[in-house]
Z-matrix of the N, CA and C atoms (Angstrom, degrees):
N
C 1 1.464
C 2 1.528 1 109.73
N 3 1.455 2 128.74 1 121.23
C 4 1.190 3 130.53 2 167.43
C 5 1.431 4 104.18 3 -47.96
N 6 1.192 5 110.57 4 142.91
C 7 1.714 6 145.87 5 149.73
C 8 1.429 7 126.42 6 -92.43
N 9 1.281 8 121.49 7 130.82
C 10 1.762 9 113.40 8 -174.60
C 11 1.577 10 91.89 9 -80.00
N 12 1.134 11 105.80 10 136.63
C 13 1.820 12 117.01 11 136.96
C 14 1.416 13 115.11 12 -54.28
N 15 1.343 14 108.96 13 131.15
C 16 1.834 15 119.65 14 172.29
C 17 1.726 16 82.43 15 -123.78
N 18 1.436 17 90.56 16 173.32
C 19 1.713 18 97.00 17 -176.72
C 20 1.636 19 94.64 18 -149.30
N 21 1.786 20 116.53 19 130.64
C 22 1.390 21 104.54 20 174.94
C 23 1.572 22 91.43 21 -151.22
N 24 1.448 23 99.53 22 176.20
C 25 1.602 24 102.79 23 172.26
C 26 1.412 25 114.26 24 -100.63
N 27 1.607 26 114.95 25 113.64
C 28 1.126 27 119.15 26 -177.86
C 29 1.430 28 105.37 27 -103.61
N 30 1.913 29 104.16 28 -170.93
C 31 1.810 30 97.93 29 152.22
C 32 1.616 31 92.05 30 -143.52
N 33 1.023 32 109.45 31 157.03
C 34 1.341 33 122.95 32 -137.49
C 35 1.744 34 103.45 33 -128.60
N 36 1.270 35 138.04 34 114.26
C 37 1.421 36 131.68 35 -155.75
C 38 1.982 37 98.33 36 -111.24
N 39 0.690 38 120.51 37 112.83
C 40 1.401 39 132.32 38 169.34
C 41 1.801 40 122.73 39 -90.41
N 42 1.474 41 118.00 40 124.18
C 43 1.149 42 112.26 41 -160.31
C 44 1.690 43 115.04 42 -154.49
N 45 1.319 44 98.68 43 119.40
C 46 1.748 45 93.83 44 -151.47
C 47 1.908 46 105.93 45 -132.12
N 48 0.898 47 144.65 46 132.38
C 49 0.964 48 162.73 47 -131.35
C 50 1.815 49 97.95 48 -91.51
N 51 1.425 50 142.72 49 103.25
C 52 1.262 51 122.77 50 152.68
C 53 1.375 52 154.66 51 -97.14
N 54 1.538 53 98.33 52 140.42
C 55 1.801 54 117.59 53 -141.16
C 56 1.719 55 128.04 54 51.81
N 57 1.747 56 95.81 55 45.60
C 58 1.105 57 96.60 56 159.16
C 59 1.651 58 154.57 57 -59.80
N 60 1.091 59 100.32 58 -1.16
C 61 1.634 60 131.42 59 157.98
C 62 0.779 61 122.17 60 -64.88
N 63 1.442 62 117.86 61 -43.89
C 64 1.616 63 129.43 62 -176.61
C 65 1.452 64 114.12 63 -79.52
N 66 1.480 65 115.15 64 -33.57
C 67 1.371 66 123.05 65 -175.73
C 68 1.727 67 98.41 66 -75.75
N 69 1.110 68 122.69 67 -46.90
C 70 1.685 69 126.00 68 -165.82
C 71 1.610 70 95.68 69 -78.91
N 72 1.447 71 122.45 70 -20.23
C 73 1.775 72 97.96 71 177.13
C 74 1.546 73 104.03 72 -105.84
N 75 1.124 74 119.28 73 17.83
C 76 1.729 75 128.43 74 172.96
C 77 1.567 76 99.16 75 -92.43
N 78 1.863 77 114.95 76 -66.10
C 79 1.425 78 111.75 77 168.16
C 80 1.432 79 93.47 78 -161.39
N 81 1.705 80 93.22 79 120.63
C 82 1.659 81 107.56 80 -168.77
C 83 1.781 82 94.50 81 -78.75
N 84 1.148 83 114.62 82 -48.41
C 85 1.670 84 102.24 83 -173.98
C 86 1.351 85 119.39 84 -50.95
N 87 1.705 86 130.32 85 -58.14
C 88 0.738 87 134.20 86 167.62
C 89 2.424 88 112.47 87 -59.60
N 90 0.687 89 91.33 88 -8.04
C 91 1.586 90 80.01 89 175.43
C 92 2.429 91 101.31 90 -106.61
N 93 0.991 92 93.00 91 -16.78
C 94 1.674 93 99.69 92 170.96
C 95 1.470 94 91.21 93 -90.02
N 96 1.481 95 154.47 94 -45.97
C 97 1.068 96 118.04 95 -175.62
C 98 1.337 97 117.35 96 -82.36
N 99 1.324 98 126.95 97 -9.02
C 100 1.595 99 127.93 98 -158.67
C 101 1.829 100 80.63 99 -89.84
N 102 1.502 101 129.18 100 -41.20
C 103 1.317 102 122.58 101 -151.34
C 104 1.914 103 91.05 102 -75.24
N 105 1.316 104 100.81 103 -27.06
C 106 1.673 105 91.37 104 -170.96
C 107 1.771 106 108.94 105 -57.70
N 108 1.830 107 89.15 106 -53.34
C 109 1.702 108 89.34 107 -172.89
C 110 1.003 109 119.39 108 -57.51
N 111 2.202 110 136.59 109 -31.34
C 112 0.792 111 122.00 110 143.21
C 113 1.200 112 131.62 111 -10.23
N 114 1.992 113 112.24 112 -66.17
C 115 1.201 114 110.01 113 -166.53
C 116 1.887 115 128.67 114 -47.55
N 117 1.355 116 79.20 115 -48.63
C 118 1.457 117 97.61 116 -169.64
C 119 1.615 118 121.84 117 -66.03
N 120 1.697 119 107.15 118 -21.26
C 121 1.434 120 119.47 119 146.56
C 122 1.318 121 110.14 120 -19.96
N 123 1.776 122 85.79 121 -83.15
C 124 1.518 123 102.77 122 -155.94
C 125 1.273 124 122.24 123 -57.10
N 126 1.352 125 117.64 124 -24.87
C 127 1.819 126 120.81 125 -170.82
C 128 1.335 127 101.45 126 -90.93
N 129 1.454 128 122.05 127 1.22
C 130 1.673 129 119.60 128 -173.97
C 131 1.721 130 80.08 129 -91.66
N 132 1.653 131 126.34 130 -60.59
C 133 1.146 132 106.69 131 -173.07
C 134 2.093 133 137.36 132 -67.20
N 135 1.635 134 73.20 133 -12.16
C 136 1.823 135 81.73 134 -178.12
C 137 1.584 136 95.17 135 -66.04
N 138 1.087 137 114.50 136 -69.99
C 139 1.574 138 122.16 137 174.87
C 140 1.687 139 107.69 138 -36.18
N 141 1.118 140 136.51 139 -31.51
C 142 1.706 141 132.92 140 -168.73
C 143 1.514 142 81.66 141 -84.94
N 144 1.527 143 139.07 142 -40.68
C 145 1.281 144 120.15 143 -156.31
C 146 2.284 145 100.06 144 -117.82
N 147 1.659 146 86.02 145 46.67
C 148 1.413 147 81.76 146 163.11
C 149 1.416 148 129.61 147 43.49
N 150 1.698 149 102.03 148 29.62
C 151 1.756 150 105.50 149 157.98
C 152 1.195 151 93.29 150 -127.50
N 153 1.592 152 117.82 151 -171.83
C 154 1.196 153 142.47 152 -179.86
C 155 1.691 154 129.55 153 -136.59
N 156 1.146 155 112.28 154 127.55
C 157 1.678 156 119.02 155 -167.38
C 158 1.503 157 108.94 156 -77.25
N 159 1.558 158 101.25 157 88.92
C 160 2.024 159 109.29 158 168.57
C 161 1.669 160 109.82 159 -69.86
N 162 0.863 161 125.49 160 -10.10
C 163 1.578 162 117.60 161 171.15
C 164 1.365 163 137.08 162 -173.72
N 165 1.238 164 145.62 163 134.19
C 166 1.236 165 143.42 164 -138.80
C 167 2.071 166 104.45 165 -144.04
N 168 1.664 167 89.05 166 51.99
C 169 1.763 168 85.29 167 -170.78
C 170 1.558 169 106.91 168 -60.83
N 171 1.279 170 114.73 169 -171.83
C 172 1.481 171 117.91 170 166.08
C 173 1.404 172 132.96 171 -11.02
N 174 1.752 173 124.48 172 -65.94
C 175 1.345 174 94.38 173 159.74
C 176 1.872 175 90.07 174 -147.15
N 177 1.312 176 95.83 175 47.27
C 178 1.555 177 95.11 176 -174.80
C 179 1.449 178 104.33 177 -131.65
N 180 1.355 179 126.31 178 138.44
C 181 1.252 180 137.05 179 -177.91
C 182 1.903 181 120.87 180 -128.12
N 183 1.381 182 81.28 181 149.87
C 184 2.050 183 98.35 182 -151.70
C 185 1.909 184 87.68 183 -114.71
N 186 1.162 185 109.54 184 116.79
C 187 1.162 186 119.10 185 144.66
C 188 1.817 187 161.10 186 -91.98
N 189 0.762 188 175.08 187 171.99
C 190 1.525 189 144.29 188 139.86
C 191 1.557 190 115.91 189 -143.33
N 192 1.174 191 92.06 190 146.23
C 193 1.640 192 108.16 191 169.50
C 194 1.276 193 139.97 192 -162.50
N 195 1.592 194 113.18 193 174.85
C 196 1.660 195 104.31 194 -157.77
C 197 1.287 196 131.66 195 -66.11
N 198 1.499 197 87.21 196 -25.81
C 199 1.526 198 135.31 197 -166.69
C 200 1.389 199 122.16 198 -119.22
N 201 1.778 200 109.47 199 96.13
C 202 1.852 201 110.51 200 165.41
C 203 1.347 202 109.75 201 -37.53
N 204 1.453 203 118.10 202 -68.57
C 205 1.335 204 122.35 203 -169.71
C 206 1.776 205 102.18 204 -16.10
N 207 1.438 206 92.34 205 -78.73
C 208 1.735 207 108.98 206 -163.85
C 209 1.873 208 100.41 207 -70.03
N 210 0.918 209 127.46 208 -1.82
C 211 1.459 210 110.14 209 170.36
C 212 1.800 211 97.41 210 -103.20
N 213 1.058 212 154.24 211 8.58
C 214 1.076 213 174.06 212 110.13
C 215 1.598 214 120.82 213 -39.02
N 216 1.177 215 105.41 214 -55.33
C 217 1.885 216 104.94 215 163.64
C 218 1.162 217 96.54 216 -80.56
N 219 1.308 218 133.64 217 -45.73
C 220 1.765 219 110.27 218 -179.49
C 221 1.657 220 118.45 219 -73.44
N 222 1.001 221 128.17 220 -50.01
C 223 2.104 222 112.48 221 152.51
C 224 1.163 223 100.14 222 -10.30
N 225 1.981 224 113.82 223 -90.78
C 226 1.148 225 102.36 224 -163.60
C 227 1.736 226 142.76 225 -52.35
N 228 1.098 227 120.62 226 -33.63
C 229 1.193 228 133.03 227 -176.73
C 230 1.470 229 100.97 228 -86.99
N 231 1.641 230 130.43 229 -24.72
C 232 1.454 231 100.99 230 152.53
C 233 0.942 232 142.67 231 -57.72
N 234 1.736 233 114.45 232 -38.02
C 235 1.708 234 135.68 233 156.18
C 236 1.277 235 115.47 234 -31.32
N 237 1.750 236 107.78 235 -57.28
C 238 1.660 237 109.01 236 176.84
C 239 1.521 238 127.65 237 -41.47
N 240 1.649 239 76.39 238 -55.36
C 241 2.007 240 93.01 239 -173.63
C 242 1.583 241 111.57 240 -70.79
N 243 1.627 242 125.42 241 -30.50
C 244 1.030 243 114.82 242 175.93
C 245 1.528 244 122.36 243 -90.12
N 246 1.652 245 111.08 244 1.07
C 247 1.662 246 118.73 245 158.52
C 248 1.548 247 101.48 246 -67.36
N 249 1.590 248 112.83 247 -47.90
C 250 1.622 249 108.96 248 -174.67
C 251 1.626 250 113.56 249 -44.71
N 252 1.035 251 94.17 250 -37.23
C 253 1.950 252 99.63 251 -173.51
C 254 1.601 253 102.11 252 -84.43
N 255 0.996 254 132.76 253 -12.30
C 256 1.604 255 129.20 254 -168.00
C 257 1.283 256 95.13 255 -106.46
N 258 1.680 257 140.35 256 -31.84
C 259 1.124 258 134.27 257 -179.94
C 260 1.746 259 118.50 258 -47.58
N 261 1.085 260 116.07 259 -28.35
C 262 1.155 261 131.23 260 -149.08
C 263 1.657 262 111.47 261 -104.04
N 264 1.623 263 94.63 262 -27.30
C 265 1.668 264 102.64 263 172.63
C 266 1.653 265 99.74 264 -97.98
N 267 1.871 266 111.50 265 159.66
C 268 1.044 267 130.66 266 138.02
C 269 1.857 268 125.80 267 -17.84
N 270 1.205 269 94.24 268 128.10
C 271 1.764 270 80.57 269 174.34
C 272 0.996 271 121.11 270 -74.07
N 273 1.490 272 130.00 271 0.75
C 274 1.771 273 112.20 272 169.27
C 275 1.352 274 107.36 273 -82.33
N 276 1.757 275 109.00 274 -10.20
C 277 1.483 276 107.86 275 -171.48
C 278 1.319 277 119.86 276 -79.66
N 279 1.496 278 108.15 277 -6.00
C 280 1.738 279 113.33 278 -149.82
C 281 1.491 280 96.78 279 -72.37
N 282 0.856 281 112.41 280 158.35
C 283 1.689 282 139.60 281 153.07
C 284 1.431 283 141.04 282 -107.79
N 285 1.458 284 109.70 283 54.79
C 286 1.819 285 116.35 284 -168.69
C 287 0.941 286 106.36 285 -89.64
N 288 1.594 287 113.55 286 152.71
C 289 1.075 288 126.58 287 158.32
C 290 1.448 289 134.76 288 -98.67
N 291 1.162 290 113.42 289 -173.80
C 292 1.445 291 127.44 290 -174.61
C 293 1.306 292 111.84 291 -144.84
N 294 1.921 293 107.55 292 119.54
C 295 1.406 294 105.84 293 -170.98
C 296 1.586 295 101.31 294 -122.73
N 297 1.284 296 116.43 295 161.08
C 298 1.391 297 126.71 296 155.79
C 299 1.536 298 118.27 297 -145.74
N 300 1.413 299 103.74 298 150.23
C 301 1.581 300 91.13 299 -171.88
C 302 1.479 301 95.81 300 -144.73
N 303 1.605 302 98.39 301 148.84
C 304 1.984 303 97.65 302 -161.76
C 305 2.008 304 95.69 303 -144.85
N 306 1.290 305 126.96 304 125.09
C 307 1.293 306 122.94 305 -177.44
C 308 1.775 307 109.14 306 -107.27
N 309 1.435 308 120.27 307 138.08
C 310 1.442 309 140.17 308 169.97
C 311 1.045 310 103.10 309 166.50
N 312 1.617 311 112.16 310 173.32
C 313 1.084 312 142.75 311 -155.08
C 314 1.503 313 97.47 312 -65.17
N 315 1.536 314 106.98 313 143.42
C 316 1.448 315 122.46 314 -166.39
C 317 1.327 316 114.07 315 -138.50
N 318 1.222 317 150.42 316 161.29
C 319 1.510 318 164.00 317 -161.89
C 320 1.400 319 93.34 318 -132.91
N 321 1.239 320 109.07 319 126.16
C 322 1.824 321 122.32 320 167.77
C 323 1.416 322 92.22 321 -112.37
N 324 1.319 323 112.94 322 163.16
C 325 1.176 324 118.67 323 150.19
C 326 1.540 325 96.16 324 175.58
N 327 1.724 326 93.57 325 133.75
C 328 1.815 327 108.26 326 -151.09
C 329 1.480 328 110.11 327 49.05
N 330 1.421 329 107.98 328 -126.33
C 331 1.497 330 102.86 329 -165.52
C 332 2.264 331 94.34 330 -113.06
N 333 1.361 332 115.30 331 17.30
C 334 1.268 333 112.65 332 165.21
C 335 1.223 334 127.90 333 -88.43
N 336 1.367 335 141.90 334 148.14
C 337 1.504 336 133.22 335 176.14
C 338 1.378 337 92.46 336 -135.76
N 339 1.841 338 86.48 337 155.53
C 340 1.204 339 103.16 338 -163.84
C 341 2.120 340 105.67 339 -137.44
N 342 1.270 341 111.55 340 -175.34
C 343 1.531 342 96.75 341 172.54
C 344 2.009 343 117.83 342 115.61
N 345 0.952 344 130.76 343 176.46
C 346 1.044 345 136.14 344 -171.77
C 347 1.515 346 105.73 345 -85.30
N 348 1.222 347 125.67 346 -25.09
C 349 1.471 348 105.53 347 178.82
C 350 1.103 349 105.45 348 -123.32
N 351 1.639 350 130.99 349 35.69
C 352 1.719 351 130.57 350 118.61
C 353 1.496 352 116.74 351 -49.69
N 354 1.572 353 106.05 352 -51.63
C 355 1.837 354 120.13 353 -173.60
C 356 1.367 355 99.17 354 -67.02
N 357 0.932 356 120.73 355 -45.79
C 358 1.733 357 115.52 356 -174.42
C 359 1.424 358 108.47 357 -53.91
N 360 1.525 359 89.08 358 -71.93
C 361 2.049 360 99.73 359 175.53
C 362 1.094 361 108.82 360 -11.10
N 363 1.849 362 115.62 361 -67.50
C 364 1.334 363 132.16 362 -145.86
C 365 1.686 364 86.74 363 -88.68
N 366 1.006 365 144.19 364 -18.28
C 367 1.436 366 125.98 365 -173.80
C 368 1.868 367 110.65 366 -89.89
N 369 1.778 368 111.49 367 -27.65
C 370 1.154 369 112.23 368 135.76
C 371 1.097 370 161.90 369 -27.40
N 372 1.276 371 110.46 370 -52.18
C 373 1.469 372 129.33 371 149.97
C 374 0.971 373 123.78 372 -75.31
N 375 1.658 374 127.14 373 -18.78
C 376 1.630 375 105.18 374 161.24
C 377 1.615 376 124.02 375 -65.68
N 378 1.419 377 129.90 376 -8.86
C 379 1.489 378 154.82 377 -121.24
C 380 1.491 379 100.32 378 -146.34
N 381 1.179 380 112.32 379 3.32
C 382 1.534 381 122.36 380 -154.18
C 383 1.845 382 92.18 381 -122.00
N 384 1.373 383 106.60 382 127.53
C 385 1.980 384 88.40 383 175.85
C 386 1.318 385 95.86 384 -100.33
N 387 1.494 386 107.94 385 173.50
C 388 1.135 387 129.74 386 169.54
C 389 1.657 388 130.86 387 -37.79
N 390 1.473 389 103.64 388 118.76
C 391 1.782 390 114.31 389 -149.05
C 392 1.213 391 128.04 390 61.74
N 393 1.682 392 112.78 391 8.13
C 394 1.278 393 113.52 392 175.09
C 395 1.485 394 121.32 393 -90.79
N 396 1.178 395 116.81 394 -167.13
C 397 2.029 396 125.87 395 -175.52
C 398 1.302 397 97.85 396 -165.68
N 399 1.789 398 99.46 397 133.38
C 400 1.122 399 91.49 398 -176.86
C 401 1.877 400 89.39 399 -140.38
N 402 1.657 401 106.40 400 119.40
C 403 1.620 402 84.91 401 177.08
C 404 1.532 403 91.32 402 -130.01
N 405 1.712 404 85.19 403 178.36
C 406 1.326 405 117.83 404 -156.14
C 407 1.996 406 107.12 405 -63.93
N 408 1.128 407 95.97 406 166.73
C 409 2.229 408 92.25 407 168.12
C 410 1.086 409 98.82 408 -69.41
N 411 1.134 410 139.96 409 -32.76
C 412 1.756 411 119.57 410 -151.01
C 413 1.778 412 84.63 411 -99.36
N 414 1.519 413 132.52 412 19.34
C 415 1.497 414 118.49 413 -170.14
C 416 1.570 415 71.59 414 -130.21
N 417 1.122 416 140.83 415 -22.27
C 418 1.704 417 149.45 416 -150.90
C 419 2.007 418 90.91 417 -84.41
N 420 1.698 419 90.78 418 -73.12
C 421 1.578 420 84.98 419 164.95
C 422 1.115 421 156.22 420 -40.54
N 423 1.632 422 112.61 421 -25.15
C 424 1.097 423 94.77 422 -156.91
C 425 1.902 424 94.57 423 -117.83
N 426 1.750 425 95.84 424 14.42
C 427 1.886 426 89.97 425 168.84
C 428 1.361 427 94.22 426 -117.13
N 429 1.770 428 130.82 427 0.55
C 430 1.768 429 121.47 428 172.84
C 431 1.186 430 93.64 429 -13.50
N 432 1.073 431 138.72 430 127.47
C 433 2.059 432 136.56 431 102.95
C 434 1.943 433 94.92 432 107.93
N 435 1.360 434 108.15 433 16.81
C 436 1.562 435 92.73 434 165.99
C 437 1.366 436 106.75 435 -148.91
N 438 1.685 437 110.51 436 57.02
C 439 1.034 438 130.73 437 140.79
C 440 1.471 439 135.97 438 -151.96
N 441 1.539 440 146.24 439 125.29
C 442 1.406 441 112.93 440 -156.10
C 443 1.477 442 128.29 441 -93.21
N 444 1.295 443 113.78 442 69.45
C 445 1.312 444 135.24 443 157.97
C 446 1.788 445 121.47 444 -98.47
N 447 1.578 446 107.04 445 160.04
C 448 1.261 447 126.54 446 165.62
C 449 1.267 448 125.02 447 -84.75
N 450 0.964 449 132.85 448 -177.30
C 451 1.822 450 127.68 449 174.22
C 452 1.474 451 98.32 450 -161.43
N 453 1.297 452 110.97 451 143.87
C 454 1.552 453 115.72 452 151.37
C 455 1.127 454 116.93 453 -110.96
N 456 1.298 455 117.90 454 135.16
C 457 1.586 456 146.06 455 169.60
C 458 2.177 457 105.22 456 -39.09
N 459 0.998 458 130.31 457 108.78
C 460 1.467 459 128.03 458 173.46
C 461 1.475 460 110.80 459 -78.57
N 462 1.519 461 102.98 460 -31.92
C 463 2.034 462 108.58 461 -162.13
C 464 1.095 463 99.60 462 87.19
N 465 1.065 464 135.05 463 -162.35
C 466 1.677 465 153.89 464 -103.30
C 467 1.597 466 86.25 465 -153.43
N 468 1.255 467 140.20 466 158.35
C 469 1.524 468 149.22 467 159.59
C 470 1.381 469 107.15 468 -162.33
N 471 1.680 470 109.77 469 150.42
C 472 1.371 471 97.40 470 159.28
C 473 1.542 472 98.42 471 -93.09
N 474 1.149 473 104.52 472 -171.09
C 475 1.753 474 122.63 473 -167.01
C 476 1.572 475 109.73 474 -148.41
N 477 0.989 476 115.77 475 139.68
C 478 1.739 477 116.94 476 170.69
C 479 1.312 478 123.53 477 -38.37
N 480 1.304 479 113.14 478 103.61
C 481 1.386 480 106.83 479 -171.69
C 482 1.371 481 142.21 480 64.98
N 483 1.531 482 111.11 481 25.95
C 484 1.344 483 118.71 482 -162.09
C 485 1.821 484 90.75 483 -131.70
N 486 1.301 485 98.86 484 105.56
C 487 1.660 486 79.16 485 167.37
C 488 1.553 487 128.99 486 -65.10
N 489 1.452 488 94.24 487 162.75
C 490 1.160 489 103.53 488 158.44
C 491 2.066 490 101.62 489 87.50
N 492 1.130 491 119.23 490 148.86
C 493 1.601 492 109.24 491 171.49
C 494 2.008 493 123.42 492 -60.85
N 495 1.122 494 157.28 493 130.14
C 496 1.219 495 146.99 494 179.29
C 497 2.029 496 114.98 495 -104.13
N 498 1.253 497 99.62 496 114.88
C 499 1.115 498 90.17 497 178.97
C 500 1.597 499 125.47 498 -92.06
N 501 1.307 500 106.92 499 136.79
C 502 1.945 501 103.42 500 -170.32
C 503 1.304 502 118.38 501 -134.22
N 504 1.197 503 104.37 502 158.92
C 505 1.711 504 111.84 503 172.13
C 506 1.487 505 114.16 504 -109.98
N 507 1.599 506 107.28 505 163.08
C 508 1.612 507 96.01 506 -166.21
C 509 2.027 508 76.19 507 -131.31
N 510 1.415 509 96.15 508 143.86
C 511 1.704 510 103.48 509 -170.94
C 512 1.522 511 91.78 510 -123.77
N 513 1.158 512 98.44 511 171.81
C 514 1.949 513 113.26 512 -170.11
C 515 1.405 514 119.34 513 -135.02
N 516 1.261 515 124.69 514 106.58
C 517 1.416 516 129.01 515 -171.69
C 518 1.510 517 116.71 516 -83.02
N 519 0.928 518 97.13 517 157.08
C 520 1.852 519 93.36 518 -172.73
C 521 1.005 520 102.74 519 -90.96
N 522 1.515 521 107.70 520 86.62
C 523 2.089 522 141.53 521 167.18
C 524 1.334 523 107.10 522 -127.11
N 525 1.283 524 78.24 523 144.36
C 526 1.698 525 92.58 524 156.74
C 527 1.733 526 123.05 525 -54.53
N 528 1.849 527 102.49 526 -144.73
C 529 1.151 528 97.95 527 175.99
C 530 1.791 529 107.61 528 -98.31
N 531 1.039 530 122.32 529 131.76
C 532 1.737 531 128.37 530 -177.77
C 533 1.157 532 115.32 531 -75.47
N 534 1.260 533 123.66 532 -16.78
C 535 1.611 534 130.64 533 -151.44
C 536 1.784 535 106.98 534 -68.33
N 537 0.991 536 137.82 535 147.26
C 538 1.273 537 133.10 536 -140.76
C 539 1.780 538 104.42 537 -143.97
N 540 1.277 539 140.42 538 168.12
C 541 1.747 540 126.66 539 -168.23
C 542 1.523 541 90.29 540 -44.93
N 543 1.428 542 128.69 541 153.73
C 544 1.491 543 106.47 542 108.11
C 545 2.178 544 79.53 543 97.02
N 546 1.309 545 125.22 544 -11.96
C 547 1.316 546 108.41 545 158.76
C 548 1.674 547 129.67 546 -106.23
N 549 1.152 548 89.60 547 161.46
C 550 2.065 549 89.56 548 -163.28
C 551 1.457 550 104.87 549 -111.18
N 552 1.620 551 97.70 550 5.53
C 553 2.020 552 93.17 551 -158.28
C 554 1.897 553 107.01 552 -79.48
N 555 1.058 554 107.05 553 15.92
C 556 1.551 555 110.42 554 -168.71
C 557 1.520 556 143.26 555 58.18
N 558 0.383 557 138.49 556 175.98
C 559 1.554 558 137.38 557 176.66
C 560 0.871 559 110.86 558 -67.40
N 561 2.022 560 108.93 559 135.48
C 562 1.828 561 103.21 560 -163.01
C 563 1.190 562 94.68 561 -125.17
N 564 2.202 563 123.68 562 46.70
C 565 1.300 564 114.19 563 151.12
C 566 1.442 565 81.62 564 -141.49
N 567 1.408 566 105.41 565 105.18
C 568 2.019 567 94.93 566 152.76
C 569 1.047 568 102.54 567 -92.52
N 570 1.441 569 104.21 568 161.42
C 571 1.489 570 129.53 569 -161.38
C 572 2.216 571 100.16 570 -71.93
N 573 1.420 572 87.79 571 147.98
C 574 1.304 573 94.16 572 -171.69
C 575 1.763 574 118.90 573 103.56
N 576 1.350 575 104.77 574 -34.49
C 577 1.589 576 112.18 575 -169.82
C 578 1.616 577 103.53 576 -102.66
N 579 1.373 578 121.01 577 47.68
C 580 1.439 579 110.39 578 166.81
C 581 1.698 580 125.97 579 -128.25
N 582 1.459 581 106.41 580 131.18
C 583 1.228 582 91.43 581 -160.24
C 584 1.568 583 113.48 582 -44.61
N 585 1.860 584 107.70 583 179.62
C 586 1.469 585 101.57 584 -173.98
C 587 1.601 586 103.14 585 -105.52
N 588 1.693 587 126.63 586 26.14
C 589 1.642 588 117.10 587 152.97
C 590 1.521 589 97.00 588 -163.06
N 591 1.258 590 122.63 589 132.25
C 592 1.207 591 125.27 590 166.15
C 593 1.776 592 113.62 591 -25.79
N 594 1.539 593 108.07 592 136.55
C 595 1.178 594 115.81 593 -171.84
C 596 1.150 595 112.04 594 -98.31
N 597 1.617 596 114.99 595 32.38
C 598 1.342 597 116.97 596 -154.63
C 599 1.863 598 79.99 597 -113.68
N 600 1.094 599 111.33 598 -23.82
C 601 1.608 600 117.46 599 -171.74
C 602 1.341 601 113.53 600 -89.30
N 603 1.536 602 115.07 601 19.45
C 604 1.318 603 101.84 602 -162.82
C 605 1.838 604 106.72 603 -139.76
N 606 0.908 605 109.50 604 20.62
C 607 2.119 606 121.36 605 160.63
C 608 1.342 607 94.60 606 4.06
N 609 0.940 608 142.33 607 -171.24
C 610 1.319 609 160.79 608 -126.45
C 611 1.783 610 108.31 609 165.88
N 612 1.805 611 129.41 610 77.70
C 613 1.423 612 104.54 611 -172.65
C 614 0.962 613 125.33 612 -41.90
């Protein structure tokens, strides 16, 4: 049955599992059930911060919402809560993610979205290390100065398939170190860059 296209400006949270290959050929059962409970984390918090989960492929997850602000406090405070659960395992055991989040005009149709800053999102998060977030300027702008976090400056990049160069910031959740067997990307909280209260306490009425 056809579906109409509506068209609005969302921002769009992208979220992808790192070295998930490695975890499923070490022990695929146990890395399919840890990715589920993950899952179900995350869609309890997308939903607490007023977006909604359009897709749940293999081990990567698509979000959207009305509001940067709240797709921005929800990244972070998923990072938090899913460092809480990784603290506790082995590092070959961990399960981090990798987020990026990118806002413009978007194509719904049913519960799929479509558009240039789905691809971005997702080209974000490949660029993004482990427990990190990395969003776009036009997602940079529009939370400047009403939230208490830091950002670092990325510069300009091109990206897969995205014209044109994208400029981004990479933000820091109050985690430890994420780094997982077998990664080199470093620690994605140096000291100094953490917000000053978990963003997990902070909803948006």
């Amino acid at each position: 049955m056809y579906q109409a296209l509506t068209r609005s400006v969302s921002t769009i949270l992208s979220a992808d599992v790192s070295g998930f290959s490695r975890l499923i050929s070490r022990n695929d059962v146990g890395a399919v059930l840890t990715i589920n409970r993950h899952r179900h984390l995350i869609a309890q918090q997308v939903e607490q911060y007023y977006g909604r989960v359009v897709d749940m492929a293999g081990d990567s997850i698509l979000a959207v919402f009305d509001s940067s602000l709240n797709a921005v406090r929800c990244g972070l405070a998923m990072q938090e809560s899913l460092w809480a659960r990784n603290r506790r395992l082995p590092v070959a055991e961990r399960m981090c993610f990798r987020l990026g989040i990118d806002q413009g005009s978007v194509l719904h149709q049913g519960e799929r979205v479509y558009g240039e800053a789905v691809n971005t999102a997702a080209r974000l998060q490949a660029i993004a290390p482990p427990g990190g977030v990395i969003i776009s300027a036009a997602v940079y702008r529009q939370v400047l100065g009403l939230l208490p976090l830091k950002a670092e400056y990325q510069g300009e990049r091109m990206l897969k398939n995205i014209p044109g160069r994208v400029a981004s910031y990479r933000l820091f959740p109050r985690i430890g170190d994420c780094r997982q067997e077998g990664d080199d990307s470093g620690p994605c909280t140096p000291s100094g860059l953490l917000a000053e209260r978990p963003l997990a306490s902070m909803v948006q009425a």
